[in-house]
Legacy VTK file of the C-alpha trace (Angstrom):
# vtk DataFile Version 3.0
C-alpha trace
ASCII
DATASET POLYDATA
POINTS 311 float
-141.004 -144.081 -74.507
-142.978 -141.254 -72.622
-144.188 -143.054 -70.116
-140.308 -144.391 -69.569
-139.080 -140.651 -69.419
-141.901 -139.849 -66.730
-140.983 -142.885 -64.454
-137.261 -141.634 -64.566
-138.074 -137.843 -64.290
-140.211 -139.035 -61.147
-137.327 -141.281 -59.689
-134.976 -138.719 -60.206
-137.149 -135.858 -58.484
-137.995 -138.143 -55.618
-133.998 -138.513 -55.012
-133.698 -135.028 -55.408
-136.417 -134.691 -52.153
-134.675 -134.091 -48.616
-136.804 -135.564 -45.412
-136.699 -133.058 -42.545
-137.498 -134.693 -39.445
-140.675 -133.571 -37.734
-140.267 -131.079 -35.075
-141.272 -131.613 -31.546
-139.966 -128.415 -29.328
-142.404 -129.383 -26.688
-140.376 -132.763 -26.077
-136.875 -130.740 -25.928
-138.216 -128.686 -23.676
-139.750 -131.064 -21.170
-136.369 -132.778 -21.499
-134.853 -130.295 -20.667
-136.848 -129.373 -17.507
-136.546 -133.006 -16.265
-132.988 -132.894 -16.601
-132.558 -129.489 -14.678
-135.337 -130.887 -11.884
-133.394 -134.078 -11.518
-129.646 -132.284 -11.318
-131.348 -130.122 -8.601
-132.377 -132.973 -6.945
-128.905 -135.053 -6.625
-126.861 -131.680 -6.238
-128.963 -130.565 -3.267
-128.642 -134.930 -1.960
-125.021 -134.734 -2.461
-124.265 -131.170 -1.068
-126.944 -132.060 2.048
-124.294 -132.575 5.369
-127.043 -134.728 7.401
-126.224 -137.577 4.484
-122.765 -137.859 6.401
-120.786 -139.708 3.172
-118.473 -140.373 5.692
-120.482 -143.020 7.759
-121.031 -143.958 4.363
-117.436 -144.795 3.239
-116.371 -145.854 6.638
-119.023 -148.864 6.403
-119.320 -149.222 2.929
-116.872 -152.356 2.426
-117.206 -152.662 6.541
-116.295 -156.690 7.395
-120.010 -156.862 8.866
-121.624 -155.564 5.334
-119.544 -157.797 3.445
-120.543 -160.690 5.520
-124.623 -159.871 5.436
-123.538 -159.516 1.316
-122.036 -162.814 0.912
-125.153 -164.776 2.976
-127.824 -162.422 0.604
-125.708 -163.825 -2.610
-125.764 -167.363 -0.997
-129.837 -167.152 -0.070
-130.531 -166.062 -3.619
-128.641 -168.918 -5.115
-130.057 -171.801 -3.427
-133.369 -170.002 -3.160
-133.330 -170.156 -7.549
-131.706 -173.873 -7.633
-134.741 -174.727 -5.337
-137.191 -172.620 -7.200
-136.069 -173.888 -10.822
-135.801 -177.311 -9.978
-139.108 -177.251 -8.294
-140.699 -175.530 -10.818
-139.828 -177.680 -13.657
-140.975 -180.784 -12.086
-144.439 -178.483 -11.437
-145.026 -177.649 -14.730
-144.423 -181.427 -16.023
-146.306 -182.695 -13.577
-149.435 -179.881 -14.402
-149.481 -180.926 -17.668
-149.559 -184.714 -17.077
-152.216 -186.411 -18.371
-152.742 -187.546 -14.689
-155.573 -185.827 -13.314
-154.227 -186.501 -9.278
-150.486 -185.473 -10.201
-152.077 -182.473 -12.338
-154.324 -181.566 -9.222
-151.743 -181.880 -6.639
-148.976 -179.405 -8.718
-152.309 -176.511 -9.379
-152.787 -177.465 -5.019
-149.392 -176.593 -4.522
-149.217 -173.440 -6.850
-152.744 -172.477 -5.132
-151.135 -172.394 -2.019
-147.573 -171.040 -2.074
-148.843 -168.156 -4.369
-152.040 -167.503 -2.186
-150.161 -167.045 1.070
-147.631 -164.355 1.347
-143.892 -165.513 1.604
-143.017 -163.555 5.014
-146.184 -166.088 6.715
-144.160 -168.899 4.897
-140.465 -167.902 5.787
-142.433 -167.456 9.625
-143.915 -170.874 9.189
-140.698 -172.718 8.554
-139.091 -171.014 11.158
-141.764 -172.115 13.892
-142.264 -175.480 12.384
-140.531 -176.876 15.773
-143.449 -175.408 17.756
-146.022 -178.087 16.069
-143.393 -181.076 14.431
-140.913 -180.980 16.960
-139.247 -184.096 15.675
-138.353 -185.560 12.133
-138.038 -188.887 10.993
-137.906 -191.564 8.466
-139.435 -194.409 8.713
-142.457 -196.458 7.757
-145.515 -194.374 7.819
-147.400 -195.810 11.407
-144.671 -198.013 11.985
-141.088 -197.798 13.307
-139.028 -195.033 12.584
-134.859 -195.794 12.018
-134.228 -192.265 11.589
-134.839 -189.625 14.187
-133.800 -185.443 14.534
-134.740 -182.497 16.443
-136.450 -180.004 14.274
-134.810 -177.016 15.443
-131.460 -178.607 14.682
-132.506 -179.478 11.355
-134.281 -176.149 10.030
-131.892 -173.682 10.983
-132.293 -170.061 10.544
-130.518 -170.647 6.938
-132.205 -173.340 5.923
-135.806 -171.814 7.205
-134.979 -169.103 5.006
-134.108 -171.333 1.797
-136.723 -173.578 1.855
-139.472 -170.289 2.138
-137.574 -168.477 -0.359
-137.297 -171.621 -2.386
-140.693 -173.447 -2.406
-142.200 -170.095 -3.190
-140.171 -169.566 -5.687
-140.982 -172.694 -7.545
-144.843 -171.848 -7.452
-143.995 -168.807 -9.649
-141.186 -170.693 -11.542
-143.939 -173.799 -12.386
-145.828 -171.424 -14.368
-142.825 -169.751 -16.706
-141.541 -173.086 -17.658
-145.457 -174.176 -18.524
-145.869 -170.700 -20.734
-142.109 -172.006 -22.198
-143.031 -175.541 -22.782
-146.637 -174.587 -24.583
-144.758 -172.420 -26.515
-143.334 -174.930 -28.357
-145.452 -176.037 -31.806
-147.048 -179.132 -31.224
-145.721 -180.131 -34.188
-142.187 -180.556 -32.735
-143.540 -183.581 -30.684
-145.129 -185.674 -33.249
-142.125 -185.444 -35.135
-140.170 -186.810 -32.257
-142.813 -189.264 -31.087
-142.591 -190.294 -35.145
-138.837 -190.823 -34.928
-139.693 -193.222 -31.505
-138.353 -190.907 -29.097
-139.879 -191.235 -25.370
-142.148 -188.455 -23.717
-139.051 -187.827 -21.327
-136.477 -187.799 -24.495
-138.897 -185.160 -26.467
-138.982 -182.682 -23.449
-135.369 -182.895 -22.777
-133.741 -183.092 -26.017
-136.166 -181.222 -28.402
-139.127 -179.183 -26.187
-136.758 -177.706 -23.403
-133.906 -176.438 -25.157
-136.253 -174.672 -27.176
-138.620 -173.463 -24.119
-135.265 -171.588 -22.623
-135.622 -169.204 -25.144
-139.042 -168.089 -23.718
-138.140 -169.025 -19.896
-134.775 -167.173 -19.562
-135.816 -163.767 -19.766
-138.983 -163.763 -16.785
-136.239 -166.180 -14.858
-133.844 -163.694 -15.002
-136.192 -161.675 -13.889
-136.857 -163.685 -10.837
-133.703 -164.356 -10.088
-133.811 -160.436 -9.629
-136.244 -159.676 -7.674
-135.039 -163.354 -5.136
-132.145 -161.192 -4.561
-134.015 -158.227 -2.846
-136.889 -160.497 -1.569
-134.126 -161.582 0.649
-134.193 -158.941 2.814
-137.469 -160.418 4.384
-135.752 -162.818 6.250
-134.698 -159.908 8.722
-137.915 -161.610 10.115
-136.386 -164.719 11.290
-133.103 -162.604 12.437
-130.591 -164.359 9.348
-127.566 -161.817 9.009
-128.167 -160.734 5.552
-127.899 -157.992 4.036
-130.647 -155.584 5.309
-130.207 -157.536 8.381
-126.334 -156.215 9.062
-127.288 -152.867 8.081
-130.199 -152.642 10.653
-127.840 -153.843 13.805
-125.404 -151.415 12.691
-128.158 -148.562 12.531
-129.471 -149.622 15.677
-126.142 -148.472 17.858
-125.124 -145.359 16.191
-128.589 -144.380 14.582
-127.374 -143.605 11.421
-130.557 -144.918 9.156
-130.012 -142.897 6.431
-126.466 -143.242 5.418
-126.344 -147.017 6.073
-129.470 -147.643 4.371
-127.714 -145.867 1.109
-124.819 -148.456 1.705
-127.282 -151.137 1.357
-128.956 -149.601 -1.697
-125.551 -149.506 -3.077
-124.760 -153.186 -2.848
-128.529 -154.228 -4.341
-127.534 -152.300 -7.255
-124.312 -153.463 -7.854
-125.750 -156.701 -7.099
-128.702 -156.656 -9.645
-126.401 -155.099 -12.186
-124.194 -157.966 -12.250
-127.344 -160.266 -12.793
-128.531 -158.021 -15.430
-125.803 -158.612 -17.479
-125.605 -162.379 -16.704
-129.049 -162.115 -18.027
-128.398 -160.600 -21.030
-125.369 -163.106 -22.360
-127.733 -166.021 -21.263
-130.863 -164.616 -23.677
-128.052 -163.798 -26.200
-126.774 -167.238 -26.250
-130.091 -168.964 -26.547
-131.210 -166.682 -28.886
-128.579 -167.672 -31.834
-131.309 -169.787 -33.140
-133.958 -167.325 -33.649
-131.950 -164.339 -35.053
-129.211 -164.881 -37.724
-128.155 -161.411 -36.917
-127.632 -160.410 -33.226
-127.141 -157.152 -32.215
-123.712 -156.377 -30.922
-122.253 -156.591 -27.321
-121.188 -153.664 -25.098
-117.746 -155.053 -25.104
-118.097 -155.333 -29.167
-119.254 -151.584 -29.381
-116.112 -150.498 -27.388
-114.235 -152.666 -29.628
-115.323 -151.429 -32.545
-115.803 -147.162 -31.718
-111.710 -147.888 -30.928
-110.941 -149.841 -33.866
-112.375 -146.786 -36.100
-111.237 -144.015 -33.930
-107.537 -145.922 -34.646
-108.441 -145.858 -38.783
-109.374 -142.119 -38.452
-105.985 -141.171 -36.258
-104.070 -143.256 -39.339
-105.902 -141.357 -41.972
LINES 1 312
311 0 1 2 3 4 5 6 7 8 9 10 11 12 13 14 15 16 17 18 19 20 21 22 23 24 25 26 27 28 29 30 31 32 33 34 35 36 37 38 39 40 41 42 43 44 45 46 47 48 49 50 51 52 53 54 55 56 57 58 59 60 61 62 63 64 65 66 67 68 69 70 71 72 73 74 75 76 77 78 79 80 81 82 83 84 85 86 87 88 89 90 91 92 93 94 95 96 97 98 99 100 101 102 103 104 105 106 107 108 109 110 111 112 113 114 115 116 117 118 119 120 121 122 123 124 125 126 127 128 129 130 131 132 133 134 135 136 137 138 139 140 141 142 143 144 145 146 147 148 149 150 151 152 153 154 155 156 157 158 159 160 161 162 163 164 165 166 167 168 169 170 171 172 173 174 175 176 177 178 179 180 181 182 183 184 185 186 187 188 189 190 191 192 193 194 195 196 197 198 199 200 201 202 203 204 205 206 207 208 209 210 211 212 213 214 215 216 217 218 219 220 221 222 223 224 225 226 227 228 229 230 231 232 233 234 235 236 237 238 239 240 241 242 243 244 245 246 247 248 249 250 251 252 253 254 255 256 257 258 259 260 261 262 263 264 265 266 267 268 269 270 271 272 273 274 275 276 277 278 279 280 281 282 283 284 285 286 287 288 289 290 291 292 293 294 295 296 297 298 299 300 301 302 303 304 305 306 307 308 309 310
C-alpha cells in the first residue's frame, strides 16, 4: 500500500514538473546578425542603379529568351529519356551474369564518366570531321542505307546524344544502388512462384527500386537542366546561349545574366515539386502516414481559421 502511494505521489509530482527549453542566446543572436547582413546585402542589390531592372523587365519574357527557354526545357527532356533508358539497360546488363555484357556496360560507364561532357558534346559535334558518312548495311559488305553526317547530327541532336549518353553513365549506377536494394529474398519468392528473370525485375524488383531511384533522379534531372547551358559550345540557342547574343550588342552582362538566373530558378522549382509528388507517390508503401502537402496545409490553416471566425 506504501509503495502504491509513493508511485502515485511520484507520478503526480512528475506532472506537476514544467520543461523549460534550453536557452541558446548565442544562436538568436547570430540569427539575427545573418539576417541584418543578408537584408543589407539585397537592399544595397536592389537600390544599386548599374543593375538597370529595366533591361531586366524589358527582356525578361523577350520572344528571343522565351525561345532559348523552350529549346533548354526540350534538351533536358530528351537528354533524361536518353539517360534513363540508357541507364536501365546499363545497370541490367552490369549485373548480368555475363562477364562480356557485364564488362562492356563498366567500359562504357568508365568512359562517359572519365571524360568530361563539354569534350563529348565537342566530339559529337565534330564527328563529321572523322565519319563523314553513315550507313547501314552489312558490316564489310554493301551498304543499302547511306547519309551525310552533318545532316544527320545536327546541332540539336549533337547536343542530345552528349547530354544523353552521359547521362546514362551516371543514371546506370542509381538504378544498380535501386535494384540491390531490393532483399534478395523478393526474387526467390518470385523465381518460386515460376516467374522469369525479366518478369521479377519488372513486376516485383523495379517498382520497388523507384522508391530508392526517384529521389537522386530527380536530382539529375536537376542539375541536366543547367548542364544545358554547355552547349553554348556548339552555338545551340538555348538558354544561356540567347542571353549571351543579346549581351553581346548592348553589353548589358549583368542584368541579362539575372534574367537567365531567373528562368533556372523558376525552372528547377517546378522540377522540385514534380519531384516531390513523384517520391510522395512511391512512397505510400513505406509510410502508412505521409506527411501533408503544401496545398493540404493551406487547406487545412483555412478550414480552422473558418471554425475560429464561426466560434
Amino acid at each position: 500500500m506504501s509503495q502504491t502511494l509513493a508511485r502515485a505521489d511520484r507520478g503526480s509530482a512528475a506532472e506537476s514538473l514544467t520543461a523549460v527549453p534550453l536557452r541558446r542566446p548565442g544562436l538568436r543572436v547570430a540569427a539575427v546578425v545573418i539576417t541584418f547582413f543578408l537584408i543589407f546585402l539585397l537592399e544595397g542589390w536592389i537600390t544599386n542603379p548599374r543593375m538597370q531592372w529595366g533591361t531586366v523587365g524589358e527582356f525578361l519574357f523577350s520572344p528571343v529568351i522565351m525561345e532559348g527557354l523552350r529549346t533548354t526545357l526540350l534538351l533536358t527532356a530528351l537528354a533524361m529519356a536518353l539517360g534513363i533508358a540508357g541507364g536501365v539497360v546499363l545497370a541490367i546488363l552490369r549485373m548480368s551474369k555475363n562477364p562480356i555484357l557485364s564488362r562492356l556496360s563498366w567500359g562504357y560507364i568508365w568512359i562517359f564518366r572519365g571524360t568530361p561532357l563539354l569534350v563529348q558534346l565537342l566530339f559529337w559535334y565534330f564527328l563529321s570531321a572523322v565519319v563523314p558518312t553513315v550507313g547501314l548495311g552489312i558490316p564489310w559488305g554493301p551498304t543499302f542505307v547511306q547519309a551525310d553526317t552533318n545532316t544527320l547530327i545536327t546541332q540539336l541532336t549533337a547536343a542530345v546524344l552528349g547530354l544523353g549518353l552521359h547521362e546514362a553513365a551516371y543514371m546506370a549506377e542509381i538504378v544498380r544502388a535501386g535494384i540491390t536494394s531490393v532483399d534478395d529474398g523478393q526474387n526467390e519468392a518470385a523465381q518460386a512462384l515460376g516467374m522469369s528473370r525479366g518478369q521479377t525485375l519488372r513486376r516485383i524488383v523495379l517498382p520497388q527500386a523507384l522508391r530508392i531511384i526517384i529521389p537522386p533522379t530527380g536530382n539529375q534531372a536537376i542539375s541536366m537542366l543547367k548542364t544545358t547551358s554547355l552547349v553554348f559550345a556548339i552555338a545551340v540557342p538555348e538558354l544561356l546561349t540567347s542571353i549571351q547574343g543579346i549581351y553581346s550588342r548592348n553589353f548589358q552582362q549583368v542584368p541579362l545574366l539575372v534574367v537567365a538566373c531567373f528562368w533556372y530558378l523558376v525552372a528547377t522549382s517546378v522540377l522540385n515539386i514534380g519531384q516531390y509528388y513523384l517520391e510522395r507517390r512511391f512512397g505510400r508503401g513505406a509510410s502508412r502516414d505521409l506527411p501533408p502537402t503544401p496545398l493540404q496545409r493551406l487547406r487545412a490553416a483555412a478550414r480552422n481559421h473558418r471554425e475560429e471566425k464561426a466560434l
